[in-house]
TIPAPA-831362 format. One record per residue (C-alpha): z, x, y; residue in three letters. Coordinates in steps of 0.001 Angstrom, whole numbers, plus 524288, in hexadecimal, padded with zeros to 5 digits. Layout:
N
ZXYALA ...
end
This chain:
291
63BA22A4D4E281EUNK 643ED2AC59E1DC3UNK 641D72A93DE1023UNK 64C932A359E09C4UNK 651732A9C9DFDCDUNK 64EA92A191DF1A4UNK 65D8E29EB8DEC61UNK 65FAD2A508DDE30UNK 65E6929B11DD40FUNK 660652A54DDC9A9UNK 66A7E29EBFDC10FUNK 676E02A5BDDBF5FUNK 67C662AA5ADB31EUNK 685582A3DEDAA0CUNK 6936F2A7F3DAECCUNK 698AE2B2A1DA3D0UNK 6A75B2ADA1D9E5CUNK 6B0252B9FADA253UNK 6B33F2C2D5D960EUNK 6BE9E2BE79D8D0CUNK 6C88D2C879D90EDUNK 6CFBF2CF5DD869DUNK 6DA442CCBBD7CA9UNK 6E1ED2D658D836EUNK 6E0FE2D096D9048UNK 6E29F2C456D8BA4UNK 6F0182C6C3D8448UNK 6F53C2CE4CD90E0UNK 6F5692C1D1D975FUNK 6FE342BB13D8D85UNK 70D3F2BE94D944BUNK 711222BE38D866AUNK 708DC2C7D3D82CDUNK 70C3F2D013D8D4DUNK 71A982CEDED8C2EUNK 719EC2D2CBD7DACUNK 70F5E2DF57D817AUNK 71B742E2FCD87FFUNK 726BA2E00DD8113UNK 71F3D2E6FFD7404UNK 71B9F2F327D7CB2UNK 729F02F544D8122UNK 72F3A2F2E2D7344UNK 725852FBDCD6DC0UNK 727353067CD7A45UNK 73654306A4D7879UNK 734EC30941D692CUNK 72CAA3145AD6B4BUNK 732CF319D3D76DBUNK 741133170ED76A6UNK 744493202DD6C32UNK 7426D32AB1D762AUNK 749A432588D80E3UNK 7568A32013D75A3UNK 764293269BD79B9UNK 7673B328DDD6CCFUNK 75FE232D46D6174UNK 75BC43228AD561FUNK 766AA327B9D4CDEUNK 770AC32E5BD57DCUNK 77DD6328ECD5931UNK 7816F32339D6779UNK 78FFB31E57D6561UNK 7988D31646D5B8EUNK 7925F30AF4D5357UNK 790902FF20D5D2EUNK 793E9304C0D6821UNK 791022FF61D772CUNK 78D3630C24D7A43UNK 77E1530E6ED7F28UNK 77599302ECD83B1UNK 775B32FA0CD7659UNK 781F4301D4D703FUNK 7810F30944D62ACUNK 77D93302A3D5587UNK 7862D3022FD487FUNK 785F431321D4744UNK 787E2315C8D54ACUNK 778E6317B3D597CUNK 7734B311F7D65D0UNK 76DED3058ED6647UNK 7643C30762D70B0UNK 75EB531422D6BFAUNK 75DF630F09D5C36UNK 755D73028AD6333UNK 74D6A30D1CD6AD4UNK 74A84314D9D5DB8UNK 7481E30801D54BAUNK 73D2D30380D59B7UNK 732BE30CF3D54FEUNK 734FD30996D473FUNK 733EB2FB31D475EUNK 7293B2F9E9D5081UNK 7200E3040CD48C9UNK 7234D2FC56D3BD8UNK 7200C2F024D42BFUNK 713112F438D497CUNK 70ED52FB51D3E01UNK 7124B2F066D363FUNK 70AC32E6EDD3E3DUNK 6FF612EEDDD40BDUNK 6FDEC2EFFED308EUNK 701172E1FCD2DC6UNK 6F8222DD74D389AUNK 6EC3E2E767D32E0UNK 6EF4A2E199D24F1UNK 6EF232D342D2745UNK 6E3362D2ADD31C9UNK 6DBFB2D9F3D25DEUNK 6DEB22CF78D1B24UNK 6DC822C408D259FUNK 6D05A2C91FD2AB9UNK 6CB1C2CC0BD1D33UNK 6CE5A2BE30D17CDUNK 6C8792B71ED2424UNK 6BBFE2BF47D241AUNK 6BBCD2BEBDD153EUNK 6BD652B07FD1347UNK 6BB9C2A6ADD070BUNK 6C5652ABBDCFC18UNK 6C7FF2B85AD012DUNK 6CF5E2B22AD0C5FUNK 6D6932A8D1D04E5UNK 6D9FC2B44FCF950UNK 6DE442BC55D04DDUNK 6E6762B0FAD0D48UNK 6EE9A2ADDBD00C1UNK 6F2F02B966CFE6FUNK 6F5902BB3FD0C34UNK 6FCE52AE76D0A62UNK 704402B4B9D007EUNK 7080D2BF4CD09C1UNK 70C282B748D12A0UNK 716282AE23D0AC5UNK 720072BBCBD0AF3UNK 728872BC7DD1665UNK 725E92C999D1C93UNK 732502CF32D1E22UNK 737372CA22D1018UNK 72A5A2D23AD0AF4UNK 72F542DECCD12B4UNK 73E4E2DD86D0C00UNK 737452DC8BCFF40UNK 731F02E84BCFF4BUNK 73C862F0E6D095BUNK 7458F2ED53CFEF7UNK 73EB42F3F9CF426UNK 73EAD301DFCFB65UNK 74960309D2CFE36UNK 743E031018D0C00UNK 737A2308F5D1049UNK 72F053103CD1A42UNK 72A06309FBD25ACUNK 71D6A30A77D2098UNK 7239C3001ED16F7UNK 727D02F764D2263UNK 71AAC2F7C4D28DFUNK 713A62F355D1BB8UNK 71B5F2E88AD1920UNK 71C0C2E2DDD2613UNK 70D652E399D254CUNK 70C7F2DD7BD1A98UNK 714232D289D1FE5UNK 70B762D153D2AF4UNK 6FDB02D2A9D23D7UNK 6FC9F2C54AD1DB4UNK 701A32BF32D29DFUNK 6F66F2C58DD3313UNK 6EC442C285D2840UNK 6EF212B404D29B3UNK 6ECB82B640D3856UNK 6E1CA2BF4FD377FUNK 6DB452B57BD3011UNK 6DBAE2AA13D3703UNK 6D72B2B2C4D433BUNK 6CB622B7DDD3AFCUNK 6C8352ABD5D3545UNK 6C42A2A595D424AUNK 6BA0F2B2F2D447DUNK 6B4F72B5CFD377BUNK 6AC3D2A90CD3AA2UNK 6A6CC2ADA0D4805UNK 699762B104D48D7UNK 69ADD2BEB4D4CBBUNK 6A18A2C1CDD4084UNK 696BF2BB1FD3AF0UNK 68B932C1BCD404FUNK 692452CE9FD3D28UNK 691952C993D308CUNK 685252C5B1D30E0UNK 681852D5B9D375DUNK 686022D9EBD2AA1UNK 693A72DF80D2F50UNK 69CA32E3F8D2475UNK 6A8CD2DA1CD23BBUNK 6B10D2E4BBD28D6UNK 6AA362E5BED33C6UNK 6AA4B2DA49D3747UNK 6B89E2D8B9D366DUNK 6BB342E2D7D3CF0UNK 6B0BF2E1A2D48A5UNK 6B2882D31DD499AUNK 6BBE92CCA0D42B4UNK 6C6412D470D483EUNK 6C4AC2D734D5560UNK 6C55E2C852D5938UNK 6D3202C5C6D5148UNK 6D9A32D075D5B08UNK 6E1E22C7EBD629AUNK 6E6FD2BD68D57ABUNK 6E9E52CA83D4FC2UNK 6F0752D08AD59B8UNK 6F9712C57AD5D86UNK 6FD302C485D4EAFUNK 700712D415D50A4UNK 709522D0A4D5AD1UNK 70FC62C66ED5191UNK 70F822D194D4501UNK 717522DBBED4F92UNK 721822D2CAD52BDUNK 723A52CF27D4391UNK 723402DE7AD4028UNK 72E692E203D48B1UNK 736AD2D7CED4296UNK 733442D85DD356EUNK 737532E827D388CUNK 741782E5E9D3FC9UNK 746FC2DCE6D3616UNK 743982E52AD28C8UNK 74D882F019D3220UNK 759442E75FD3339UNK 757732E517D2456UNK 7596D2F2F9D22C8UNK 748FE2F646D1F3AUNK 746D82FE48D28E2UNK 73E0230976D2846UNK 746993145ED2D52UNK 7565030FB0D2A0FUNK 75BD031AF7D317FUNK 7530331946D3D5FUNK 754CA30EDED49E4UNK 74DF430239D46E1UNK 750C12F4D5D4EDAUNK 751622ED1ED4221UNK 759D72F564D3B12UNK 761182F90CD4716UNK 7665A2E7FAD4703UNK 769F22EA60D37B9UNK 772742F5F6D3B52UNK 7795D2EF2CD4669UNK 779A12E1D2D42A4UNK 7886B2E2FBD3EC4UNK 78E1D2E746D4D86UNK 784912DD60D5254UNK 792D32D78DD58A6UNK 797282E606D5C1DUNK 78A2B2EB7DD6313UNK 780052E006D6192UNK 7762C2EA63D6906UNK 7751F2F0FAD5D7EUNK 76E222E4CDD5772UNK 768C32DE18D64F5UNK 7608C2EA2FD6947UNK 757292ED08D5D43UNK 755262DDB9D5F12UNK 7531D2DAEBD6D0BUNK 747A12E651D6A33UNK 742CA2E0C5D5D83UNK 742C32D29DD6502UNK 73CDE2D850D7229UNK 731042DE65D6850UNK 72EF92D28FD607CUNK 72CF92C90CD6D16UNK 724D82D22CD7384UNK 71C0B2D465D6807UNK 71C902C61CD6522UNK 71A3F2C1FED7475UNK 70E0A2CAFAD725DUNK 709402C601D65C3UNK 7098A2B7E7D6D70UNK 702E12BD77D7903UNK 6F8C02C3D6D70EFUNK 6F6922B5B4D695BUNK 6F5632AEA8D75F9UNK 6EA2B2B658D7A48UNK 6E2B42B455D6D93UNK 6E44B2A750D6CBBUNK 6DD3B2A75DD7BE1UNK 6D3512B0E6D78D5UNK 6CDDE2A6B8D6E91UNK 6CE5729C4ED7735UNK 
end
């Protein structure tokens, strides 16, 4: 006879949970955030490579004021339409990132710092953030335009930042405030990490996907904040194409040649739902990556 084989009683291993896929991944799945990736990357595409492909130059007459000629007619002086849209871009959307990327850098650093630091520290620093926050961002902005005769974009950026900065504190806190308490920030503590590093090293790197929804949300607020300072004649550049200033100029023959007005919006609109579509996506897979 054979011998039988003695069956395996070795007692299989507990069945590993498949790796949490990335934030990345996970926000490519939301149709709103693709549908905003999209929308923002055409926006941002035309405004950096229409200006080479515009019939007319930024300042170069096409035909008489209001005019049908071209595909959106001529504006109040004469110029065309489509190629002053194709040119405007590239101011307001460097203000805006600029000015969200500042404002964003400013207010995770006082929320982060006031969660971390705690007791009186974070209440000193949340009411004067408080403070901050009782001004109405664009009434701050007049305030100040109003005093200068030709403010630089650099200007612009600042105080659109500053607008934004005590609004992503509040948020940057109440991300950090849920971390600060885990135990691996305590036992880097406890290793005898400087605070920075911990901040940096661990604090951060887990508030990427809260803080980069409320980026989404800063973006859309920057281009019409911009957009809106333009039409009330604070733009950086007066002489140059700009799709808020462009609605100021025009807004009289909005009857006459209403493409004048409509085309610098439909592009401002198309930007702001994208970036806001993306900001939603991006918040929507935070909100499951905590689950």
């Amino acid at each position: 006879m054979s011998a039988t084989t003695p069956p395996d009683t070795t007692a299989a291993g507990p069945a590993t949970a498949p790796p949490p896929s990335s934030f990345f991944r996970r926000a490519l799945r939301q149709k709103r955030f693709v549908f905003g990736l999209a929308g923002t990357v055409l926006v941002v595409l035309f405004a950096i490579l229409a200006p080479f492909f515009a019939p007319y130059g930024e300042k170069q007459t096409a035909g008489p004021p209001y005019s049908k000629d071209g595909v959106f007619g001529t504006d109040y002086i004469g110029q065309d339409v489509l190629s002053r849209v194709m040119h405007g871009g590239q101011e307001v959307l460097t203000i805006s990132v600029l000015a969200t990327v500042l404002g964003m850098v400013l207010g995770i650093l006082i929320g982060v710092v006031a969660a971390y630091a705690g007791g009186w520290w974070d209440e000193i620093i949340m009411r004067l953030n408080d403070v901050l926050l009782a001004f109405p961002q664009i009434l701050l902005s007049l305030v100040v335009l109003t005093a200068l005769q030709n403010p630089s974009a650099w200007v612009i950026i600042v105080l659109v930042a500053a607008g934004h900065a005590p609004r992503v504190a509040r948020v940057a806190r109440g991300v950090a405030l849920g971390i600060v308490s885990r135990d691996f920030v305590v036992a880097a503590e406890a290793l005898g990490e400087k605070r920075s590093r911990v901040i940096v090293a661990e604090v951060l790197p887990n508030m990427t996907g809260p803080l980069l929804a409320e980026a989404g949300l800063r973006l859309t607020y920057s281009i019409g904040i911009v957009a809106a300072l333009g039409f009330l004649g604070f733009a950086a550049d007066p002489g140059a194409a700009n799709w808020g200033q462009m609605m100021n100029e025009n807004r009289l023959g909005l009857q006459t040649q209403p493409w004048a007005v409509l085309a610098p919006v439909m592009v401002i609109a198309i930007f702001t739902i994208a970036t806001n579509l993306m900001a939603d996506g991006l918040a929507q897979a935070s909100q499951r990556g905590d689950d």
